[in-house]
N, C-alpha and C positions, 0 to 999 in steps of 0.2 A: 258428134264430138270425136275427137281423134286419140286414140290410145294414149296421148301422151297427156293428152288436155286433163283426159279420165283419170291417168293418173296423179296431175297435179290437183287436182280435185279433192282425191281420196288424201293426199298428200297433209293440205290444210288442214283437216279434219282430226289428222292421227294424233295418237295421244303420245308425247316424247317417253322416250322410256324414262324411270325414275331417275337416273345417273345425270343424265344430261338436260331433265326440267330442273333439278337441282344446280347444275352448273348456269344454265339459263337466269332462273332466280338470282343468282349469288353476286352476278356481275351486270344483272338487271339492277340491281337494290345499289351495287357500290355506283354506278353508273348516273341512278337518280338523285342519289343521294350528293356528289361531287357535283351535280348540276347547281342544286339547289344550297348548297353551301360555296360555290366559286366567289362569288361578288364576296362574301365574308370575308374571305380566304385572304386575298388579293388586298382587300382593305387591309387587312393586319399584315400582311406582307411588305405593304406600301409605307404605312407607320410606320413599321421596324427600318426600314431603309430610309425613312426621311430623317429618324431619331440617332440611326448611328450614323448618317452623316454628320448632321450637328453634331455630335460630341466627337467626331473629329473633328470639327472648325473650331470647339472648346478647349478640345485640348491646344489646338496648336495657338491659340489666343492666350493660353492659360486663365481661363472664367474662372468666379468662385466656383467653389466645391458643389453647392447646395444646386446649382444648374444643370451641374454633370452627374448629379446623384439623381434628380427628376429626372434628367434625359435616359439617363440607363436603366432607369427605371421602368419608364414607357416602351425601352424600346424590348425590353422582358417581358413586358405585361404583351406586345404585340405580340411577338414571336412563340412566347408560350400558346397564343390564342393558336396561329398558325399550325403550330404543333399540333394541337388536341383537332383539328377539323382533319390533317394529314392523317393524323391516327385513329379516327372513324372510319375514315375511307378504307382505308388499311384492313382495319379488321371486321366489314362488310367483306372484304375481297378474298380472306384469306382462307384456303380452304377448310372445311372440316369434315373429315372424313370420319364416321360414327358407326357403332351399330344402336338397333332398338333397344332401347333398355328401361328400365324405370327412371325415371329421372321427376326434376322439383319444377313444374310448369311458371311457378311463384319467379323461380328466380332465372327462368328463361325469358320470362316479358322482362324484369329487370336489365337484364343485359340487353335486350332490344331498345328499353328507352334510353338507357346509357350511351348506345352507341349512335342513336337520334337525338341527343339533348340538344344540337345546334339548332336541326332541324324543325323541332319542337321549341323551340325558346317560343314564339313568337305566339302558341297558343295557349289555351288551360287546358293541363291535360287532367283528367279526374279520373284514377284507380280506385277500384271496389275488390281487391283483392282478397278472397273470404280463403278461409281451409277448404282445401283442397287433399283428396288422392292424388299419389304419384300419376303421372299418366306414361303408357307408354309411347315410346315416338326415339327418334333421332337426334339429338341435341342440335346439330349444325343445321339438319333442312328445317326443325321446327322453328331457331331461331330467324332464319332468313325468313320464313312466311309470317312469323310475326311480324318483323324490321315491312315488308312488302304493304301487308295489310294497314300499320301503322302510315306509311307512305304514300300508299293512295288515301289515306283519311286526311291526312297533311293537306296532297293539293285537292282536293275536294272542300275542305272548309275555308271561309274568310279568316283572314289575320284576325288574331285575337278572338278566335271560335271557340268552341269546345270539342275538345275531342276524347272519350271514354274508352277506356276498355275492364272488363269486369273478368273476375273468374272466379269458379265455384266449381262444386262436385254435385253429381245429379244421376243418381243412380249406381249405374257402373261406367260413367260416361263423367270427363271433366274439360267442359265447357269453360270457353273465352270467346269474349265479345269485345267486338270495336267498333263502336259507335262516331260516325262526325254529322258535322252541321252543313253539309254540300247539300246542292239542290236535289229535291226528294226523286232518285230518277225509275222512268217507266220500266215495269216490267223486272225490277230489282232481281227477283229469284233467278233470273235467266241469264244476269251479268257472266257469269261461271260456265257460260256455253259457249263463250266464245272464244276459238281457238287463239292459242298461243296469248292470250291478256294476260295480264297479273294475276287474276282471281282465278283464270284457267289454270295455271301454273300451280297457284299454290294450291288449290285443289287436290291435282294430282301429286304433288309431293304430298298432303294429307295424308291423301288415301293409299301410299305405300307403306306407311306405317299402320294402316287400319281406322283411319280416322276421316272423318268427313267436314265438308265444306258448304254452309249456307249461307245463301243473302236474301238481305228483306229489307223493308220499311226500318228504322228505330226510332228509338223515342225522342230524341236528338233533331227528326227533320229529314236527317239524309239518311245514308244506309247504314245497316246494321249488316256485319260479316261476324256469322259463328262459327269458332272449331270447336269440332266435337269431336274428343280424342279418346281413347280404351283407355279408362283407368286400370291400376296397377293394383289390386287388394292385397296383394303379398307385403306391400311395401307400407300397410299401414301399420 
């Protein structure tokens, strides 16, 4: 094999520095996430321009009132939809630049399902959200490996599946699970070895903040992804 072959070998293998699995992440997630809400998008975009044509051909018709109050109506209700998909997308993409600190893990998966709620419409998602320790970690890379983890659970399970995620304190360690109903796949704990994947990635964003990344079996059927992050005792 030839120097350069050897070096692209070693190349696959290396692990991104944390700056730039972080940037990886952050536009891998707005990236699937714009996929998987386009057909929405475009649907609501289509209404709102089919609605305010009509109520220009209303007005210039001069219709009753009650016609052009429905049509403006829908054509709000479309636009607004528009709106809130542009603005997931948006604030997947935006950066955020952090240090480690104690922070509230509760309301970090909150802002991860908030900015998935389109994407999640379509399943059950069931939170077991107990007391918890601070944990420490990053606010911007923890929330993007949540948003990731959430997203491959997404396409992983059938429409209308279930999809879990739990979190508790367990020692000096606070643990989050995300459980889906995808097909139970081989070899589960080895997912995370495979360079540059989703689960590679958030991995090692984990582990710059001191926190680690497992996959298994869950109770669910498909896989179970756990982070196990340093809690914060000072902050209880």
């Amino acid at each position: 094999m030839s120097v350069a072959r050897n070096t692209a070998a070693r190349d696959v293998g290396r692990e991104l520095p944390v700056e730039e699995a972080a940037e990886v992440q952050r536009f891998a997630n707005a990236g699937r996430l714009a996929a998987a809400v386009s057909h929405d998008l475009l649907s609501a975009l289509g209404v709102a321009q089919t609605d305010i044509g009509f109520l220009c051909d209303l007005l210039a018709k001069i219709e009753p009132q009650r016609d052009l109050r429905e049509a403006a109506e829908d054509a709000r209700a479309a636009i607004s939809r528009a709106v809130s998909r542009i603005a997931a997308v948006l604030s997947l993409a935006r950066p955020r630049h952090g240090e480690v600190a104690p922070l509230d893990v509760r309301e970090v998966i909150g802002a991860a399902l908030f900015d998935l709620d389109v994407r999640l419409a379509g399943y059950t998602v069931v939170r077991d959200l107990l007391q918890a320790p601070f944990a420490r970690a990053e606010r911007g890379a923890l929330l993007q490996t949540i948003v990731s983890l959430l997203l491959d659970a997404a396409d992983a399970t059938p429409q209308r599946g279930c999809i879990s995620i739990t979190l508790r304190g367990q020692g000096e360690m606070v643990i989050v699970s995300i459980d889906d109903e995808g097909p139970s796949p081989l070899s589960p704990e080895m997912l995370a070895e495979w360079p540059h994947s989703p689960l590679w990635t958030c991995r090692n964003v984990v582990r710059s903040f001191g926190g680690e990344l497992v996959a298994g079996l869950g109770p669910l059927g498909g896989r179970r992804v756990t982070l196990q992050l340093q809690a914060d005792r000072l902050s209880e």
